[in-house]
Kinemage of the C-alpha trace (Angstrom):
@kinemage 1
@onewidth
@group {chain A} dominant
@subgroup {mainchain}
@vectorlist {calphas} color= white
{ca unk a 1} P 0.000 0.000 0.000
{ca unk a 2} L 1.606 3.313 -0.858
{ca unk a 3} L 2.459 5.897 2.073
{ca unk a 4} L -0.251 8.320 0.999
{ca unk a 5} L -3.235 8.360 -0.601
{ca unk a 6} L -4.543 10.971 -2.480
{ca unk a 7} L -7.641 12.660 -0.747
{ca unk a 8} L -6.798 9.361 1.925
{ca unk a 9} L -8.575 6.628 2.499
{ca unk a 10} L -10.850 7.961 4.812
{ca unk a 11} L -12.369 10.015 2.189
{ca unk a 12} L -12.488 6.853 0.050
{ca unk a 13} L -14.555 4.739 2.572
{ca unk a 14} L -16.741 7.824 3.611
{ca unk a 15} L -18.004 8.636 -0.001
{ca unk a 16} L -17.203 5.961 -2.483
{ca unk a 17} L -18.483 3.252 -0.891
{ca unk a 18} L -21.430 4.356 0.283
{ca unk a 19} L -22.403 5.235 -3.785
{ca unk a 20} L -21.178 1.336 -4.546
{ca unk a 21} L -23.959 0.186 -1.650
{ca unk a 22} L -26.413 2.619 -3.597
{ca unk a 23} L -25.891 1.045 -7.047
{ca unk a 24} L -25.865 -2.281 -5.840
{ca unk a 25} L -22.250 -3.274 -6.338
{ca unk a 26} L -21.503 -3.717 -2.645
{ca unk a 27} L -23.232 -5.194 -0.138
{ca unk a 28} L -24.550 -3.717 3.085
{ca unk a 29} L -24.963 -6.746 5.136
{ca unk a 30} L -24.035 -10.511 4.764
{ca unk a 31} L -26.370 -13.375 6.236
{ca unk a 32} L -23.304 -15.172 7.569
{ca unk a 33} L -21.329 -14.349 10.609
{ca unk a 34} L -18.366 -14.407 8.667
{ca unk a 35} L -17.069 -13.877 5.302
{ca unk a 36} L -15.400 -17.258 5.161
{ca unk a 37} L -18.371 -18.965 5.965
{ca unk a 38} L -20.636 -21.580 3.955
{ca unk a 39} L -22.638 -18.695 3.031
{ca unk a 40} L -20.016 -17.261 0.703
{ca unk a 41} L -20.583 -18.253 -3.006
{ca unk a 42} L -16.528 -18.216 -3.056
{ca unk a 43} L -16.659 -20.878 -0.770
{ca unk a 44} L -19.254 -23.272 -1.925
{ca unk a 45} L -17.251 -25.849 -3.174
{ca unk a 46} L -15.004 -26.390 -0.182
């Protein structure tokens, strides 16, 4: 990860991803009650 980011990561998080939730391209919650859990499609096969 480089030193500094431009306008920080703070920024980032506090108005990108919120827009990502809005458009449907990130979630807001997960039904597991982790992310490594049988309720990942990743992980389906294991």
């Amino acid at each position: 990860m480089p030193p500094h980011l431009p306008g920080g990561l703070e920024d980032c998080v506090d108005h990108v991803r919120p827009l990502l939730q809005e458009w449907g391209l990130l979630r807001t919650e997960y039904s597991g009650r982790t992310l490594r859990g049988p309720s990942n499609p990743r992980n389906s096969g294991t």
